[in-house]
N, C-alpha and C positions, 0 to 999 in steps of 0.2 A: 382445660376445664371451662364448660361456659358461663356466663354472668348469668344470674339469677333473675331472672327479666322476667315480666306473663306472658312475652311471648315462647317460652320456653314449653316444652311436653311436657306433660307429668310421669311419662314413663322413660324419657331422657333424664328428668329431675332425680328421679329413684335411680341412674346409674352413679351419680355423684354424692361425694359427700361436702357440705355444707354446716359451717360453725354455726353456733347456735344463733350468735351474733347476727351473722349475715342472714337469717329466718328473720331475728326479730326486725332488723332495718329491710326486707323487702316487705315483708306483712306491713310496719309501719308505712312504709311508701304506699301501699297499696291502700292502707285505711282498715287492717284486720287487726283481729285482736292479737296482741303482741304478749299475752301473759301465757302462764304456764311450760310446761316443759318439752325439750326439743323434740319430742315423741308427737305430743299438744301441735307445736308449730307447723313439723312437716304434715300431719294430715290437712291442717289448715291450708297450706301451701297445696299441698297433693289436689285437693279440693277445689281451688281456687284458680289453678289451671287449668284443670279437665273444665271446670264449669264458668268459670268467672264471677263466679257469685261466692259470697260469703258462706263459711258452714255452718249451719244455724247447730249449737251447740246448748245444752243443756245445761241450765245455771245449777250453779252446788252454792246454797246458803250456808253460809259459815255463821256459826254462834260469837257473837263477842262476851256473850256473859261469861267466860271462863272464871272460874272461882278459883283463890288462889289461895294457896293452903301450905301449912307449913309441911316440909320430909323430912322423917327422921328417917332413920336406917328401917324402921319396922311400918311404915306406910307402904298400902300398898302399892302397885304399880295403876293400876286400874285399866279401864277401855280406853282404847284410842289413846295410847300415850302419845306424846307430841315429844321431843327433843327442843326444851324451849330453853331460854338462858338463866331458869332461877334451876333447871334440872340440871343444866350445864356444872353451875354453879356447885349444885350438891355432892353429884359426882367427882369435881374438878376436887375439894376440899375434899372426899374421901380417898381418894386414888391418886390424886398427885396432881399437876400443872400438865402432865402428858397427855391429860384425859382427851381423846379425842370420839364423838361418836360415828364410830364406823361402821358400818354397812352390817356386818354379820352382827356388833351388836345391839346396832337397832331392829334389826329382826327378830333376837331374841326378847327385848323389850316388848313388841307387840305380840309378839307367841305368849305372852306369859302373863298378863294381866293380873294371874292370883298370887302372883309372886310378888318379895318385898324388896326397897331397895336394897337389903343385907344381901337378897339372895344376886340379885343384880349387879354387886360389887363382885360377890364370887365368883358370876358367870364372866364377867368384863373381865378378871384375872387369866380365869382357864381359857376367853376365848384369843388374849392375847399371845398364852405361850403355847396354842395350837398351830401345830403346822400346815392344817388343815388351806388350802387355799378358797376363799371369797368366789363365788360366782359373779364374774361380769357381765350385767344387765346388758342385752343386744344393743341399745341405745348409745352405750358409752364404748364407741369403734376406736375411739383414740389409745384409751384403759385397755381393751385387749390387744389392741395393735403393740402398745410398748411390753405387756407382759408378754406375751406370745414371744417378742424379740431377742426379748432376754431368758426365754427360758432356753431358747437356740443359739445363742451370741453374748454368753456372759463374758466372753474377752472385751467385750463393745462399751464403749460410752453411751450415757442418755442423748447428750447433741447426735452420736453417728443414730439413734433411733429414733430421733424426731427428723432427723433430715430425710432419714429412709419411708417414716410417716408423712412428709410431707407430698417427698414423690408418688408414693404410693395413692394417697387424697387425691392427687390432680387426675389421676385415671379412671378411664370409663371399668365401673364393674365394683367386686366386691374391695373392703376393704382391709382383709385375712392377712398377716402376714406371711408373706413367703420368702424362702433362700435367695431368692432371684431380684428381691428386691435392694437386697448389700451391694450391685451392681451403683450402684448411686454413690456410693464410698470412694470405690476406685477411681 
């Protein structure tokens, strides 16, 4: 795999994958913005190769007036929920110390704004004991690399499927798991 230099292509850069980490310490070496998300990062990087200039990006003004207001079970959700730590908080105290917010149900959170957090509890219930599987965001290659693995090699350990993700990371091309890649086990 090569080092993440500027002198690298940006169309060699897109056959690797790269921690998020190592985006924000080359962007930092570089003097790029180092915020936002690994998706945020690599176009930065992608950008910054092909042209050597900075991506002039579009500033998002955030409000800090957020008003803060008590939840009962029957407030409603509103626009733009955020998953912040007094909602953590609310939910944690209704549902138990397990409370965690996961992906399918903070989507339901922003789907629903007319909805209360009574109804919110109920969804967080059903959406736990569905078997339904979570789509993984294209961004997160690690997350479907190890499901992927074990949906094929439930006899396997997490170590035998990080070590198989690692081999597989170091290679030029995508980062899908395949059968060929348990080669790294033996």
């Amino acid at each position: 795999m090569p080092k993440l230099t500027r002198n690298l292509k940006p169309e060699e850069f897109k056959e690797y994958y790269f921690l998020k980490e190592e985006l924000k310490d080359f962007c930092r070496s570089e003097g790029l913005k180092v915020g936002g998300s690994k998706e945020d990062l690599e176009k930065r990087v992608v950008h910054y190769l092909a042209t050597g200039e900075e991506l002039k990006e579009r500033k998002v003004r955030q409000s800090s007036k957020e008003t803060v207001t008590e939840i009962s079970l029957d407030s409603k959700l509103g626009e733009n929920f955020k998953c912040s730590e007094d909602k953590r908080a609310f939910f944690e105290k209704e549902i138990g110390s397990g409370f965690k917010f996961k992906v399918k149900f903070q989507k339901w959170l922003k789907a629903n704004p007319e909805k209360t957090y009574r109804d919110a509890v109920a969804a967080y219930h059903e959406i736990q004991n569905s078997d339904e599987k979570t789509e993984i965001g294209k961004q997160f290659q690690y997350n479907r690399y190890i499901r992927d693995f074990f949906k094929n090699n439930d006899d396997k350990s997490l170590d035998d499927a990080i070590k198989c993700w690692k081999y597989k990371k170091s290679l030029k091309g995508h980062n899908k798991y395949e059968d060929s890649d348990l080669k790294v086990l033996m």
